[in-house]
FIMI-805809 format. One record per residue (C-alpha): y, x, z; chain. Coordinates in nm, 3 decimals. Layout:
BEGIN
((Y,X,Z),'A')
...
This chain:
BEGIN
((-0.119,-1.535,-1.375),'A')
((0.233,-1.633,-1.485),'A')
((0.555,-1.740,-1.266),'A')
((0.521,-2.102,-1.183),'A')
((0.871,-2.270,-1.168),'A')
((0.748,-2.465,-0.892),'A')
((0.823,-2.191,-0.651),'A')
((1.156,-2.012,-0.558),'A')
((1.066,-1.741,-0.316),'A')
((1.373,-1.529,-0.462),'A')
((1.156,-1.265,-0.649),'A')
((1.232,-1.257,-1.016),'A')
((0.858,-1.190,-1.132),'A')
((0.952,-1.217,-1.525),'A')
((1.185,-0.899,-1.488),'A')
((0.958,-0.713,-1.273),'A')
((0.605,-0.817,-1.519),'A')
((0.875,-0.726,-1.810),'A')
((0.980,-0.371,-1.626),'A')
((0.588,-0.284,-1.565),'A')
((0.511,-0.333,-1.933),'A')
((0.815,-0.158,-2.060),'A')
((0.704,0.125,-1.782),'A')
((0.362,0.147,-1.955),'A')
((0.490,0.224,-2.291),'A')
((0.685,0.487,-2.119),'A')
((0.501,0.624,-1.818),'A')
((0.745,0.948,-1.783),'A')
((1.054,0.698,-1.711),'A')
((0.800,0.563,-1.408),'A')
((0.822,0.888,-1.198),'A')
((1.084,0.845,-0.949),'A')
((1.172,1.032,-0.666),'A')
((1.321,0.918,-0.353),'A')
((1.493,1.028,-0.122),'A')
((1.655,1.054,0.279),'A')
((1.890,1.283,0.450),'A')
((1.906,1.343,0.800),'A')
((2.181,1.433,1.005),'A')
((2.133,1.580,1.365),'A')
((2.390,1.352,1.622),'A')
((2.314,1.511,1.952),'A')
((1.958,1.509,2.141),'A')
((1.711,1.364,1.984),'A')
((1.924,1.162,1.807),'A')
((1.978,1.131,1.432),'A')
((2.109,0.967,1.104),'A')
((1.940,0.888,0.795),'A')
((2.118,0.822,0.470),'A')
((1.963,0.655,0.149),'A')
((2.169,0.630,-0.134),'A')
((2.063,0.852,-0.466),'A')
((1.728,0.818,-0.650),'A')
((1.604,0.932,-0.943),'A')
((1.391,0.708,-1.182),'A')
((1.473,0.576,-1.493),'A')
((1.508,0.956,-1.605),'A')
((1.771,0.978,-1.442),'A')
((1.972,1.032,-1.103),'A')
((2.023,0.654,-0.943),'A')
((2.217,0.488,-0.694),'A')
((2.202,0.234,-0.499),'A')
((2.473,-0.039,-0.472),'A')
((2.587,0.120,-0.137),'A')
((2.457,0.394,0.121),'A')
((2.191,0.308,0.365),'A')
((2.173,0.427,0.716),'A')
((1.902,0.404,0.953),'A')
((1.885,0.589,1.305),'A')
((1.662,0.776,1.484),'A')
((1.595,0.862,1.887),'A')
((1.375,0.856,2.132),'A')
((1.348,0.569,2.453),'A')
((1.481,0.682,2.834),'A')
((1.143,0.732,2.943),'A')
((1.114,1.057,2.685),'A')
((1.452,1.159,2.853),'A')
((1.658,1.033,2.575),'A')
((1.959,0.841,2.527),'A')
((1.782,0.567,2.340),'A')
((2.021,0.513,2.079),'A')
((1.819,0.366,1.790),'A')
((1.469,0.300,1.723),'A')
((1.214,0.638,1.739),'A')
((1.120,0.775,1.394),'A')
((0.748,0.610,1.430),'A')
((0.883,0.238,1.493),'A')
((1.090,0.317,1.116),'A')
((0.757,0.381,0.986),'A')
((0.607,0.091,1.131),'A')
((0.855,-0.112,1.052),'A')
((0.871,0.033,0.638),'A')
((0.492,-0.046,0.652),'A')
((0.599,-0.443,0.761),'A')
((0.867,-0.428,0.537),'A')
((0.680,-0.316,0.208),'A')
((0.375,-0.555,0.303),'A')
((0.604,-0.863,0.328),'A')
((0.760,-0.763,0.006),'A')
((0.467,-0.783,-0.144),'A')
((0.351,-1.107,-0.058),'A')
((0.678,-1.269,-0.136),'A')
((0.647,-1.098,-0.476),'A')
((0.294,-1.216,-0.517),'A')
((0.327,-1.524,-0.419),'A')
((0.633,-1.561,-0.668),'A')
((0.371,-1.438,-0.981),'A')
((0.112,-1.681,-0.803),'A')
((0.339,-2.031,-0.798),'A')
((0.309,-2.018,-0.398),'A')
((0.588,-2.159,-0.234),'A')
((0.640,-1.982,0.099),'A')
((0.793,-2.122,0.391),'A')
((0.822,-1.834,0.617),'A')
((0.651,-1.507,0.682),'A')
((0.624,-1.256,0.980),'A')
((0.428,-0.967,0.985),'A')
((0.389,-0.762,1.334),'A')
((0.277,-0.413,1.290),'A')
((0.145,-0.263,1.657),'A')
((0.082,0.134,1.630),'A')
((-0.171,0.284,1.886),'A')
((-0.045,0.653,1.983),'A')
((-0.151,0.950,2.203),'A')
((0.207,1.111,2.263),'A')
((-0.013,1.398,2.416),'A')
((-0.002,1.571,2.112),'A')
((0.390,1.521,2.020),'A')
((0.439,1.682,2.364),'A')
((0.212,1.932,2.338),'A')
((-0.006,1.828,2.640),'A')
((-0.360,1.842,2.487),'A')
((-0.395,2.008,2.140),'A')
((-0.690,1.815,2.039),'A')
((-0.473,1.511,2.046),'A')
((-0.324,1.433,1.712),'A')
((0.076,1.398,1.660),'A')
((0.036,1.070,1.482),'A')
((-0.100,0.716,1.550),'A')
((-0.498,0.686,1.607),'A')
((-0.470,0.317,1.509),'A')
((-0.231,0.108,1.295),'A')
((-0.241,-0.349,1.301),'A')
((-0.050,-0.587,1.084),'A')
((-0.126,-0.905,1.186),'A')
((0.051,-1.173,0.940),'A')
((0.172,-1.571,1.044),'A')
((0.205,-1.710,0.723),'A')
((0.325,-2.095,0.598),'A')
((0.302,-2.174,0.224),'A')
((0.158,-2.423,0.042),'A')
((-0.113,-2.279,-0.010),'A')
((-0.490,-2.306,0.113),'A')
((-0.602,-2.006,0.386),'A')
((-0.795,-1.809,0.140),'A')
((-0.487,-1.810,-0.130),'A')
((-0.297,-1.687,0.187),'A')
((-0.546,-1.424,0.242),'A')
((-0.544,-1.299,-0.122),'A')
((-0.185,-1.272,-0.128),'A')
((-0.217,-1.042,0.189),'A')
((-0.503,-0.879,0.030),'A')
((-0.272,-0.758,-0.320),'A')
((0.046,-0.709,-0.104),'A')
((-0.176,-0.384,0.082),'A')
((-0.343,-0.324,-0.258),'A')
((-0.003,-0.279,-0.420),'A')
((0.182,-0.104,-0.093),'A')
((0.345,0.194,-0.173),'A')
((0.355,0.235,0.207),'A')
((0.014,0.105,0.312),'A')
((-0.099,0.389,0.043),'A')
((0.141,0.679,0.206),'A')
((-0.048,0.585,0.566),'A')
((-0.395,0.591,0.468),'A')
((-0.460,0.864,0.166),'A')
((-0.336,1.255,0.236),'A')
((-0.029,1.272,0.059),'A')
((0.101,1.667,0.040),'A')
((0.404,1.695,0.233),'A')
((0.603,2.046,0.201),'A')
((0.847,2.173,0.420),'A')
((1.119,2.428,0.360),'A')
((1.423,2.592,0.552),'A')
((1.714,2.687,0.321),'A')
């Protein structure tokens, strides 16, 4: 389907169908790498910085430096300073969904009114803490739930839902193995 000029969702579809074909003609200009840093504060708390990528072949910025911090509540005996590391994930996981259903919606002609996703996390912290080793460190279940208002009928709702997850860079980190490596320097 083609961009419909009947609805502004503020995704420019034409550069990013024009970016995926020029990508396919050069697929080794489509590897990027991103990329966090994290600075220890005091406790459990910490600072992430996002600024440099590489794509394009070639080391990229972005307009300005992100940061995004990390702690743990009072009831882990911490000071509670910013949200803990597995609400960021949550939250990138609500974050790349919604993305994608703006974007899809754009390519579709779907004008969107508003959209909310909630993302709820089931987790054993048994096994962060060490208190039963056959309790995994991560979350045993994972919902997104969206409210969505567009004009649109429920099932071209749905399928906009349905590509956003098919698309999610994020949706596909959480639920395939991806090979993480860590290193001390």
């Amino acid at each position: 389907m083609s961009t419909t000029a009947t609805a502004d969702n503020g995704v420019n579809t034409e550069a990013l169908l024009g970016a995926r074909d020029a990508l396919r003609e050069a697929p080794a200009a489509a590897q990027f790498t991103w990329k966090a840093t994290s600075e220890w504060i005091r406790g459990t708390h910490s600072r992430q910085t996002i600024e440099h990528f590489q794509g394009l072949g070639a080391e990229q910025k972005h307009v300005k430096a992100f940061v995004l911090e990390g702690d743990h509540p009072e009831v882990f005996a911490s000071e509670d300073n910013a949200p803990t590391p597995v609400e960021t994930v949550l939250a990138a996981l609500a974050g790349c969904l919604t993305a994608g259903v703006a974007a899809v919606a754009q390519n579709r002609g779907i004008q969107l009114k508003s959209v909310k996703a909630t993302v709820e996390g089931d987790h054993d912290i048994l096994g962060i803490l060490g208190g039963d080793p056959e309790v995994r460190n991560g979350f045993n279940d994972i919902r997104v739930s969206f409210d969505i208002d567009a004009d649109a009928s429920k099932e071209d709702i749905a399928a906009l839902v349905a590509q956003s997850q098919k698309r999610s860079a994020v949706f596909d980190a959480l639920t395939n193995p991806t090979n993480v490596t860590v290193s001390v320097a």
